[in-house]
C-alpha positions in Angstrom: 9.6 -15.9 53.0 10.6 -15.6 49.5 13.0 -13.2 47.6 9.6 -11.4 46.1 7.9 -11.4 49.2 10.4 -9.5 51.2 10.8 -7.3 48.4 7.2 -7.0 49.1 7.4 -6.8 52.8 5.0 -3.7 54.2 4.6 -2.3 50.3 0.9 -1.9 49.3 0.8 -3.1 45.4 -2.2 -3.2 43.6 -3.3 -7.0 42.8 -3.4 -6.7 39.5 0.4 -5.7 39.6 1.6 -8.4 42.0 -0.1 -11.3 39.7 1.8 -9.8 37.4 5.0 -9.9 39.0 4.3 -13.0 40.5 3.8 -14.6 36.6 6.9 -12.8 35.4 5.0 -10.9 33.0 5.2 -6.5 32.3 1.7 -5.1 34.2 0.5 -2.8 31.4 -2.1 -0.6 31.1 -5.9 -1.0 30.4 -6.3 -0.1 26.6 -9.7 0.2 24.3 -8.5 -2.3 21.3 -10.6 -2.0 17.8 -13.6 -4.9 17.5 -11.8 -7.8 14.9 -12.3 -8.1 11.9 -15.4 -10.6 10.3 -16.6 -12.1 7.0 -18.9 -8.9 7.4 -16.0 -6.5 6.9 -15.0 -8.4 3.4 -17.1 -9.0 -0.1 -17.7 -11.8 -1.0 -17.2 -13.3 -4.5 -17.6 -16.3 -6.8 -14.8 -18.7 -7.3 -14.9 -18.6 -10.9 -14.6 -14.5 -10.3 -11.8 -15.0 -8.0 -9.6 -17.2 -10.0 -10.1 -15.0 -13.2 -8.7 -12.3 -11.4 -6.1 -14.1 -10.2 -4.6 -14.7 -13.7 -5.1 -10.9 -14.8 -3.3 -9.8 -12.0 -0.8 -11.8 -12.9 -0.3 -11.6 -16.9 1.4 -9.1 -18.4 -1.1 -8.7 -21.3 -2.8 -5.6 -19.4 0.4 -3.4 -19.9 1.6 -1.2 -23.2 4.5 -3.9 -23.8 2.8 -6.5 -22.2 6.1 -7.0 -19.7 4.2 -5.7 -16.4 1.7 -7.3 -14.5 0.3 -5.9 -11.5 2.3 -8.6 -9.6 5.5 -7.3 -10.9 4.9 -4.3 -8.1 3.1 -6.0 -5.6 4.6 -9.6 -5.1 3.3 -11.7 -2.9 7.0 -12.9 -2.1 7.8 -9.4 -1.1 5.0 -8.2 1.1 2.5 -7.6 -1.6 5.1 -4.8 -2.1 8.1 -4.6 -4.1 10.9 -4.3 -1.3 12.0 -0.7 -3.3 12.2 2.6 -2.2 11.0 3.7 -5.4 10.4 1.5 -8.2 11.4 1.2 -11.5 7.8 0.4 -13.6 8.4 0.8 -17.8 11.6 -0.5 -18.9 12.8 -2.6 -15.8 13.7 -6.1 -15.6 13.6 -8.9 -12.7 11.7 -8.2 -9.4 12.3 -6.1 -6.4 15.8 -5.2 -4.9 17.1 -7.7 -7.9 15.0 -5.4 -10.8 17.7 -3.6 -13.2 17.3 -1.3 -16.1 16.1 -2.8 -19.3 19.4 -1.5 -21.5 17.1 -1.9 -24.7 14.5 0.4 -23.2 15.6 2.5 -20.4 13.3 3.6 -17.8 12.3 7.8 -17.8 12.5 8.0 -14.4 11.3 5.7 -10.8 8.1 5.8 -9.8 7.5 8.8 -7.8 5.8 7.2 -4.4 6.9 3.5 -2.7 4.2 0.9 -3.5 1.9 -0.1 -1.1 1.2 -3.4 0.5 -2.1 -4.4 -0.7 -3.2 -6.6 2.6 -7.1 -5.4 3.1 -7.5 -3.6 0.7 -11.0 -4.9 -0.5 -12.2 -4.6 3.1 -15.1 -2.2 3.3 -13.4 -0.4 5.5 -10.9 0.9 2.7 -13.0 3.9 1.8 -9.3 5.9 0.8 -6.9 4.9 -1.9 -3.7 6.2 -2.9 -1.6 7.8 -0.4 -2.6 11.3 -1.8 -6.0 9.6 -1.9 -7.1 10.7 -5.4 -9.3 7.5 -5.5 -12.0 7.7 -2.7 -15.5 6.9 -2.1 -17.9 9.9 -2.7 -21.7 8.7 -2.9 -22.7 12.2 -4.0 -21.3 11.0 -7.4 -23.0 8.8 -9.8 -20.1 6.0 -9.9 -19.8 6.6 -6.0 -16.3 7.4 -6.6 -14.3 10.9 -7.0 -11.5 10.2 -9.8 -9.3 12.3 -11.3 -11.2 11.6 -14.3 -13.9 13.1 -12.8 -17.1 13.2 -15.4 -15.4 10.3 -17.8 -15.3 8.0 -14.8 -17.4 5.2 -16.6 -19.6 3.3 -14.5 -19.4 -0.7 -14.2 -16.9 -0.5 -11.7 -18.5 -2.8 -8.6 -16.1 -1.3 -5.9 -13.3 1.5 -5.0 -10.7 -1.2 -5.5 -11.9 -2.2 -8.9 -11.8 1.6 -9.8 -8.0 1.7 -8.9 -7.0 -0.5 -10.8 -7.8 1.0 -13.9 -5.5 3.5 -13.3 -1.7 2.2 -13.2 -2.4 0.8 -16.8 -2.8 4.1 -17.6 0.4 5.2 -16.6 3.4 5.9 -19.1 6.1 5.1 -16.5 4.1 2.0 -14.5 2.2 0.0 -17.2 1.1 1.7 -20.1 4.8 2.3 -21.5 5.8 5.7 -23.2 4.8 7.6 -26.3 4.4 5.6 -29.7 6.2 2.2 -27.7 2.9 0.5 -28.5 -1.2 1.3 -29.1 -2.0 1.5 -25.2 1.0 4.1 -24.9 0.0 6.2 -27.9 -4.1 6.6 -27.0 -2.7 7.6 -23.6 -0.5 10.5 -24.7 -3.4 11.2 -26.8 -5.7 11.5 -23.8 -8.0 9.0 -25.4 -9.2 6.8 -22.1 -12.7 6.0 -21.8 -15.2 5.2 -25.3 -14.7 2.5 -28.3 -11.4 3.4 -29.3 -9.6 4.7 -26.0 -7.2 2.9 -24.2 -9.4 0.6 -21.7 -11.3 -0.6 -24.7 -7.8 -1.9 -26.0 -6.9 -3.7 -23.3 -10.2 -5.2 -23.2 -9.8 -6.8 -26.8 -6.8 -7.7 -25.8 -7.8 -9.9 -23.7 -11.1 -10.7 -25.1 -8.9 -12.2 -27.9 -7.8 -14.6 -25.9 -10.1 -18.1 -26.3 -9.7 -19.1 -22.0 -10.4 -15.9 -21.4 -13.5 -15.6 -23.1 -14.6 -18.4 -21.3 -13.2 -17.9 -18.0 -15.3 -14.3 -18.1 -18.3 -15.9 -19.6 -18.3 -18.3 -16.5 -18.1 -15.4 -13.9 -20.7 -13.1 -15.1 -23.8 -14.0 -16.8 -24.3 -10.9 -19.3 -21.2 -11.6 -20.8 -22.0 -15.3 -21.3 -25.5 -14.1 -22.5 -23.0 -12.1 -25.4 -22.1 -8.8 -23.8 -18.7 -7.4 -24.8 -16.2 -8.2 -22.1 -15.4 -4.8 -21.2 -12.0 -3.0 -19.2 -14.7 -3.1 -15.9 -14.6 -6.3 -16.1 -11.2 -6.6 -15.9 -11.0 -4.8 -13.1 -13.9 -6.0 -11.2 -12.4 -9.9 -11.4 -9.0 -8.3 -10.4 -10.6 -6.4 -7.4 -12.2 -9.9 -6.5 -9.2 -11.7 -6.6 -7.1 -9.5 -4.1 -10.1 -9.1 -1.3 -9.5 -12.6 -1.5 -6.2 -13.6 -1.3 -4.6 -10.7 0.8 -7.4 -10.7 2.8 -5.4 -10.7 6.2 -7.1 -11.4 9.7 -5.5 -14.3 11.3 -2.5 -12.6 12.2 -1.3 -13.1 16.5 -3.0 -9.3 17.1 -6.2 -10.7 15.6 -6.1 -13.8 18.0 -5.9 -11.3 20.7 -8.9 -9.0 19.8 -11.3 -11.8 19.4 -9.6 -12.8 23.0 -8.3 -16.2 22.2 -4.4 -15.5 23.3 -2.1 -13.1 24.8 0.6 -11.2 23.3 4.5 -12.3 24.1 5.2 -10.0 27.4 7.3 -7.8 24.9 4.6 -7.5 22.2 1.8 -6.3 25.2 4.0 -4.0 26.3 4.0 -2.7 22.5 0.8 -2.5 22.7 0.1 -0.4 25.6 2.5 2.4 24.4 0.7 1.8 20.7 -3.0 2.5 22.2 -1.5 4.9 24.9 1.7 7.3 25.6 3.3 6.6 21.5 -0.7 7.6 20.3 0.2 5.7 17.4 -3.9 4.7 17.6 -4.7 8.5 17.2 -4.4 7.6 13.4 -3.3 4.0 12.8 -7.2 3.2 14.4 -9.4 0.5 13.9 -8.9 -3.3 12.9 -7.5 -1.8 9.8 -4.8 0.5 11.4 -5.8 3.5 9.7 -8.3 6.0 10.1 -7.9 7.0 5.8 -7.6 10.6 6.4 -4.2 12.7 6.1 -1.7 13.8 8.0 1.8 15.6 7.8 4.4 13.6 9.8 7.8 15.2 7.9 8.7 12.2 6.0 12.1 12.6 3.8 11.0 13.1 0.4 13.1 11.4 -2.5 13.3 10.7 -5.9 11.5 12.5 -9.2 8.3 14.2 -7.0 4.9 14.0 -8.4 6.0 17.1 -11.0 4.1 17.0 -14.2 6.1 16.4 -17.4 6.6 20.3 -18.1 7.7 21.2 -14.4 10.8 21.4 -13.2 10.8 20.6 -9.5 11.1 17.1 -7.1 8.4 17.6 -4.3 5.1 15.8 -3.6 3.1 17.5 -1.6 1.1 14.6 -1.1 -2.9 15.9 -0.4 -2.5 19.0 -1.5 -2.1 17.8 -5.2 -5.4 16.8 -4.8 -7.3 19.2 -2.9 -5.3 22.6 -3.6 -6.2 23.0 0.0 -2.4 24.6 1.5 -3.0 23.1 4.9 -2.8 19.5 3.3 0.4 20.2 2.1 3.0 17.7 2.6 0.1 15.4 3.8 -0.6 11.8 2.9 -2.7 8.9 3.9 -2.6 7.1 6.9 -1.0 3.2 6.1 -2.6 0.3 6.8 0.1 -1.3 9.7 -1.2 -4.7 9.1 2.4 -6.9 7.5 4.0 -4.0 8.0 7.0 -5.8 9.1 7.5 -7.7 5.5 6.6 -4.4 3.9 10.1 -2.1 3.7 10.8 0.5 3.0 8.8 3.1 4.9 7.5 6.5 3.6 5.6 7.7 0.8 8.8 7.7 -1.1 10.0 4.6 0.8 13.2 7.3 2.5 13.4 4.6 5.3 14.8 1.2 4.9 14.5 0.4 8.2 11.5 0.3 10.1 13.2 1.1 13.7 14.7 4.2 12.0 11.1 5.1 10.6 9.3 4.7 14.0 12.0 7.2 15.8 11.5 9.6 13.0 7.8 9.4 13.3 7.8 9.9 17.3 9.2 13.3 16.8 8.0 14.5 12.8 10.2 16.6 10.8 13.0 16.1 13.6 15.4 13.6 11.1 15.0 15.8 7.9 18.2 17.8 8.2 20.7 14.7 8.8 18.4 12.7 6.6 20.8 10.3 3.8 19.5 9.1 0.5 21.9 5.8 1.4 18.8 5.0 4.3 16.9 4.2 1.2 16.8 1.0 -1.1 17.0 2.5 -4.6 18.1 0.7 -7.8 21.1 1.7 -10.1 19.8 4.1 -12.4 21.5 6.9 -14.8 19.1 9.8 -14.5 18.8 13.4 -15.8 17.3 14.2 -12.2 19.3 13.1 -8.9 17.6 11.3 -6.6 17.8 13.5 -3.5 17.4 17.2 -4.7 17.7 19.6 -2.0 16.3 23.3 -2.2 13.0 24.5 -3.0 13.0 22.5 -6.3 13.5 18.9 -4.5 13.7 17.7 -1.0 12.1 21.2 0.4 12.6 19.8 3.7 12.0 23.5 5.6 8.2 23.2 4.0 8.2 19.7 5.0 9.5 20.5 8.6 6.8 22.9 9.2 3.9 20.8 7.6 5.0 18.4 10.4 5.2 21.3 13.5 1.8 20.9 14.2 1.7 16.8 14.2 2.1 15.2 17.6 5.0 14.4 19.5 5.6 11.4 21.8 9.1 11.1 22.4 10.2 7.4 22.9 13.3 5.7 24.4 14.8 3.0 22.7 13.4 0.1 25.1 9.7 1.9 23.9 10.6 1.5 20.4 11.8 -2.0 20.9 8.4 -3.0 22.6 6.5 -1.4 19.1 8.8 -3.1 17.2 7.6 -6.3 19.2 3.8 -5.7 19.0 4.1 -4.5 15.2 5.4 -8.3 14.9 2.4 -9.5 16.0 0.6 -7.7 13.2 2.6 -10.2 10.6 -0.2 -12.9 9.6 0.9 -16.2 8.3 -1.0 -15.7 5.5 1.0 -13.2 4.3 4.4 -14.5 5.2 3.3 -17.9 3.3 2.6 -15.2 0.2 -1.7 -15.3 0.5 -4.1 -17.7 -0.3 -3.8 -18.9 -3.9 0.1 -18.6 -4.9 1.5 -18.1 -7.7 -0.2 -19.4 -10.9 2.2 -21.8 -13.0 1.3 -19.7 -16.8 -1.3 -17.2 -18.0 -3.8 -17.5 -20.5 -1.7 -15.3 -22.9 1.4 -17.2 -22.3 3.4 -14.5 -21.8 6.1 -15.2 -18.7 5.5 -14.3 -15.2 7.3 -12.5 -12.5 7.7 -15.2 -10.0 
């Protein structure tokens, strides 16, 4: 007899648990996985579409100073991310944990939220966008988005993705620079968006001045090649098209295993039964997308200048509330997309967490790691500011408001081996796509020649 089956010996095991055993694999628990992820779930776009986008995301032309691309925040290299807490947009120089302070023109302040990785986001699926989700699809509305431009929302825009993107070159501190730098700057601080002379229509002759431009847009859509001005739509449309498809990201170890081609690592399964079961991690991070885009308050640390308006003087970011004015989404924000989430640190809305062990113990029990909370967790750039980065009290951190935004969120208190197993299964989530940086790469110039962040 051997050592297992006198272990065994007059014990009544289910079958399921003694193959199990027997294999040297963890029995684990039936769970309900998402369907995978098709062709269905993505647009698809011309070539000649794609690749334009590809070289607007990448040039700098579409900012105030033209010395930000959209790449600059959302590298391939770094997760589609830009491996900072909180980044420094207008006025920085280099790229990710290596970007400094532009001495010659010194930022105003970080960015007030971490930025996002951008794996998905094109899917159909993304119906949210921003984690305060100021961007989202509405069909009630003529565009079939809600802005925060509301009735100047111009239409043109082919998708919620393509919307978004209008709006960082917007922004003083992220793209646009700051008041009288440049024309872009100045018709933002003048409010002047949207018509012939605003600030879209600028960056559109920009580029329109460009000759491979000209033709690369006259290629991808026939009403400009028939002699329709390119417009700041277009832009955004070719940009949209370009990131559905190169951070388009199914073929990841979890995808092999809901189209049941492969198991996970013993480890990784075991992940996964706590992820769809006892952790209810799956309660919001649902679907073949991870997220169910709504909001929820889970007592995240909140760092860094706060999503005040110029004239107010406090730190916080209350997340949903901002946008709703509805109290009970204070302190609320949008359920992340988990998928790369391992080359995506830090964690957070305000990126508080450099590591993603730390992150998944706070969120197992919300609001518990406010009050011995250190700014030193996070991954912030040297920066001389009038504001501190970690303001306690009412005006700052607010953690007390934070804490009881978070009472009401679940708890699902988890042992280290538990956290160890997530840890394992959200490795299986990491696609080689991604790691290898997407589809495309980086381009080797830009039609404006201006130099890239690679």
């Amino acid at each position: 007899m051997t050592g297992l089956r006198r272990i065994l010996a007059g014990v009544t095991v289910p079958l399921a648990l003694l193959c199990a055993v027997s294999s040297g694999v963890r029995a684990q628990p039936a769970v309900t996985l998402p369907e995978p992820l098709t062709d269905a779930d993505f647009p698809s776009h011309p070539q000649a579409e794609i690749d334009l986008g590809r070289l607007l995301f990448w040039d700098p032309v579409l900012s105030g100073n033209r010395n930000i691309s959209c790449a600059t925040c959302h590298h391939p290299r770094l997760g589609t991310s830009d491996g900072l807490s909180l980044g420094i947009g207008e006025g920085g120089r280099g790229i990710g944990p290596d970007r400094k302070p532009d001495p010659a023109d010194y930022p105003e302040q970080r960015i007030p939220r971490n930025a996002p990785g951008l794996w998905n986001v094109g899917a159909r699926g993304f119906t949210v966008l921003f984690a305060d989700g100021r961007i989202e699809v509405d069909p009630g509305r003529p565009t079939g988005f809600r802005t925060p431009l509301e009735d100047e929302m111009v239409s043109g825009f082919a998708s919620l993705l393509s919307a978004q993107t209008m709006f960082p070159v917007l922004s003083s501190d992220e793209m646009a620079g700051h008041y009288e730098e440049n024309d872009i700057s100045t018709l933002v601080r003048q409010g002047r968006l949207t018509g012939p002379g605003g600030a879209w229509a600028a960056i559109a002759a920009r580029v329109a001045a460009i000759p491979v431009y000209r033709q690369m847009f006259s290629a991808a859509y026939r009403d400009i090649a028939a002699g329709r001005e390119i417009d700041f739509a277009d832009i955004s449309n070719a940009i949209a098209a370009y990131m559905t498809f190169d951070f388009r990201s199914d073929s990841a170890p979890f995808d092999a295993r809901l189209r049941g081609e492969r198991r996970l690592s013993p480890q990784a399964e075991a992940g996964m039964s706590l992820f769809y079961g006892k952790a209810g991690c799956s309660a919001c991070h649902s679907g073949p997308l991870l997220t169910d885009m709504k909001f929820h308050a889970m007592g995240d640390p909140q760092i860094g200048p706060g999503k005040a308006e110029r004239f107010e003087n406090h730190q916080r970011d209350t997340g949903r509330m901002k946008v709703s004015n509805n109290p009970s989404e204070a302190f609320a924000f949008r359920t992340p997309s988990l998928r790369n989430v391992t080359l995506t640190p830090p964690y957070g809305h305000a990126g508080a967490y450099r590591d993603l062990r730390a992150y998944l113990m706070q969120h197992s029990d919300p609001g518990s790691a406010l009050n011995t909370y250190s700014v030193s967790d996070a991954i912030l750039p040297g920066l001389e500011l009038g504001k501190p980065d970690f303001a306690p009290g009412d005006g700052g951190a607010d953690f007390n408001a934070i804490a009881a935004a978070a009472a009401a969120a679940p708890r699902h208190l988890l042992v280290a081996a538990e956290i160890e197993d997530i840890l394992a299964f959200l490795k299986s989530l990491e696609d080689p796509v991604a790691v290898a940086g997407g589809r495309m790469g980086i381009p080797d110039a830009v039609p404006s020649g201006l130099e890239i962040d690679g």
